[in-house]
N, C-alpha and C positions, 0 to 999 in steps of 0.2 A: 504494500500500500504506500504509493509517494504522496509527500505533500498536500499535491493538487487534491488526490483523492480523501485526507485529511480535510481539508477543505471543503470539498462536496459533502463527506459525510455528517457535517457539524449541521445542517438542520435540521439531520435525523436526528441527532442526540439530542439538541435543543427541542425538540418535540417532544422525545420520549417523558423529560423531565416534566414539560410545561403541561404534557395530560396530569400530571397529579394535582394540576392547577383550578382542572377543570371536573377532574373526578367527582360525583357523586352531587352535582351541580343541577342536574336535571330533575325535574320533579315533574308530578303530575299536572295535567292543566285543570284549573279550578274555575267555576262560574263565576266568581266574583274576585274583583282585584284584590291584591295584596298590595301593602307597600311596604315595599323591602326598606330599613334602615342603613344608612352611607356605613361600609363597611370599614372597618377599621384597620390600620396599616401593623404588620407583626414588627414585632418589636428586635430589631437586628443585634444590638446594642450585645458585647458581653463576652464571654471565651466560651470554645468551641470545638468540643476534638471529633474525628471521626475516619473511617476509613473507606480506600476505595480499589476499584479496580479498573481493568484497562490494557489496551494496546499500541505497543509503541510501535514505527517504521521508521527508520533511515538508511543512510549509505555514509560509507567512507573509503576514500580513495588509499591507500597505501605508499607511503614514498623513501626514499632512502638508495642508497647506494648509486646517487647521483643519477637517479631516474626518476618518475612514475610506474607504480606498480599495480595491481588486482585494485578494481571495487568489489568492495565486501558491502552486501545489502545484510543489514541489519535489523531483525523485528523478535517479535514474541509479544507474550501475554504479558501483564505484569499487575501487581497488588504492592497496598500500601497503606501507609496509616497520617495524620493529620492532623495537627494544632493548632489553636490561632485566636487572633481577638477583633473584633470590630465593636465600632464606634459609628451611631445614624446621628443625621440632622435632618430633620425630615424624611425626605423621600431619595437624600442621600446615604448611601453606606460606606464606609473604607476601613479599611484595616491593614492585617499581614496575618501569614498564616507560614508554617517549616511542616515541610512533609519528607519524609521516607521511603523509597520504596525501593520493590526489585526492579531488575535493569533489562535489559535487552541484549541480543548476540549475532552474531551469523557467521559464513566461513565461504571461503572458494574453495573447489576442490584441489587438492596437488597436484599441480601438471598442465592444469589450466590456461589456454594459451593466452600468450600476452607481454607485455615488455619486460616480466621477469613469470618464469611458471611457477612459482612457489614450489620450490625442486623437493626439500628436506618435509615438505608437508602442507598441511591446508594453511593458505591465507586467513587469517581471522581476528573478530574484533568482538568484547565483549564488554558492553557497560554494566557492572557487576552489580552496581549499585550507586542510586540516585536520590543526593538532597537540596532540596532547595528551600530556599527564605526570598517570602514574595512581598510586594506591598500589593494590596487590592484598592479599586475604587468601584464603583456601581450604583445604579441607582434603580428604586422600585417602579415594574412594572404595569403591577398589578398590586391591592394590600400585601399578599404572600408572596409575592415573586419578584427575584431579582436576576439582574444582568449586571455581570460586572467586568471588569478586565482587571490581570495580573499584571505585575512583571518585578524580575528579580534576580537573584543570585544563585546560579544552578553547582553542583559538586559532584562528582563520579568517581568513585575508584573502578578503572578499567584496565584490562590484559589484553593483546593481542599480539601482530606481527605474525611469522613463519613459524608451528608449530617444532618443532625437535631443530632449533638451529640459534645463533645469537639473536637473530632479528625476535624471539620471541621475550615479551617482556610485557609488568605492570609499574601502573603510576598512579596519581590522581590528578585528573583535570578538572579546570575550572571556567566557569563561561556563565550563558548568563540563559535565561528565559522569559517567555513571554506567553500569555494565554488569553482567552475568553470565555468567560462560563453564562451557566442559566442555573439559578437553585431556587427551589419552592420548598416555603415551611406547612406540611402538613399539620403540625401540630404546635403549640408554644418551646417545643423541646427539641425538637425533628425536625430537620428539612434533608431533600437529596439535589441532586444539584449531576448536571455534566460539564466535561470540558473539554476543550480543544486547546493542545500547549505546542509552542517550538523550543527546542534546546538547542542550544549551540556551547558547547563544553570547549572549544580551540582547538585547537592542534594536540590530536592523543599521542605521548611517548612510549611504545615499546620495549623492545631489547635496544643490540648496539646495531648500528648501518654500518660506522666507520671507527676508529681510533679516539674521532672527536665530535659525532652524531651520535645521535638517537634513532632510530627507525621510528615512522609516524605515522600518522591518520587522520585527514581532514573530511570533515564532514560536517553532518547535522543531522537532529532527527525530531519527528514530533510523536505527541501521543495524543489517546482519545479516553478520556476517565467516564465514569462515574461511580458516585459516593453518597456516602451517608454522613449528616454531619449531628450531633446532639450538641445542644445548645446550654450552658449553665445557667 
């Protein structure tokens, strides 16, 4: 899944959440009018933890030993957990929130043709593990529903390079993120919420290329969440 298709698929996720918006809304029709009371806005305000899941997609090129090497496409499923605090003024929200989660992988095969074949084994890149520290803002689109945007400080301990050779190796990179969510509070305590994020971690280091190199990985990737958050 690139990107683009990241992209495409965020107004399915934003839908899936914004039915809980609309759940259990429909009633029987009555002869006589009602008059519904102006609904009152959920109270965003407070800390927040909860956890979520989700699939990440990207690619990373491989370079060293004074060339270009394998793109390694990089996906999987991943799970996670979530903390954070927001502050409303009206029908505005913001905060920040630090999540945790597992990571994402993928490999070329050995032999793979290309400007090096990855001789001693497969090409590969694996983001072992992902945290970031976000600031949010958003604001209410309905009493229970918000739409907000991220952006922040992303963190990865990652391994890859040429498996059984120098070029294989781990580090920790550091880069940064960005997203856009939808979350509905069903309840004063509960809301769930989707997201669509991009990472961009830099330049991943490896094993050695050279003497006075690193072997690397440039890329980027995004993911597609949802979660469940309980409210204090």
């Amino acid at each position: 899944m690139s990107s683009r298709k990241i992209a495409l698929a965020l107004p399915i996720v934003f839908s899936m959440v914004a039915g809980f918006a609309t759940a259990g809304s429909l009633t029987e029709p009555v002869a006589t009018a009602v008059v519904t009371p102006p609904a009152t806005a959920a109270d965003w305000s407070g800390p927040f933890a909860g956890v979520f899941v989700g699939y990440g997609d990207g690619s990373y090129r491989q370079q060293g030993l004074g060339s270009l090497g394998q793109v390694v496409d990089v996906d999987d499923a991943l799970a996670g957990m979530r903390i954070g605090h927001n502050w409303q003024n009206g029908g505005q929200v913001f905060g920040f929130d630090v999540s945790l989660s597992s990571g994402i992988d993928g490999s070329t095969p050995r032999g793979t043709p290309g400007n090096w074949p990855c001789q001693e084994g497969d090409c590969n890149v694996s983001i072992d593990s992902l945290f970031t520290l976000r600031g949010r803002y958003g604001g209410l689109v309905a009493p229970s529903t918000l739409i907000y945007g991220t952006a922040g400080f992303a963190s990865a301990q990652i391994e890859g390079g040429v498996r059984n050779s120098a070029q294989q190796g781990s580090s920790q990179a550091h880069g940064y993120t960005v997203g856009l969510g939808i979350e509905h509070k069903f309840s004063d305590r509960f809301s769930v919420y989707g997201e669509a994020n991009y990472i961009d971690l830099g330049t991943l280091e490896f094993g050695i290329a050279d003497a006075k190199n690193r072997f690397e990985g440039k890329g980027d990737f995004s993911t597609i969440l949802v979660g469940l958050n309980y409210h204090f």
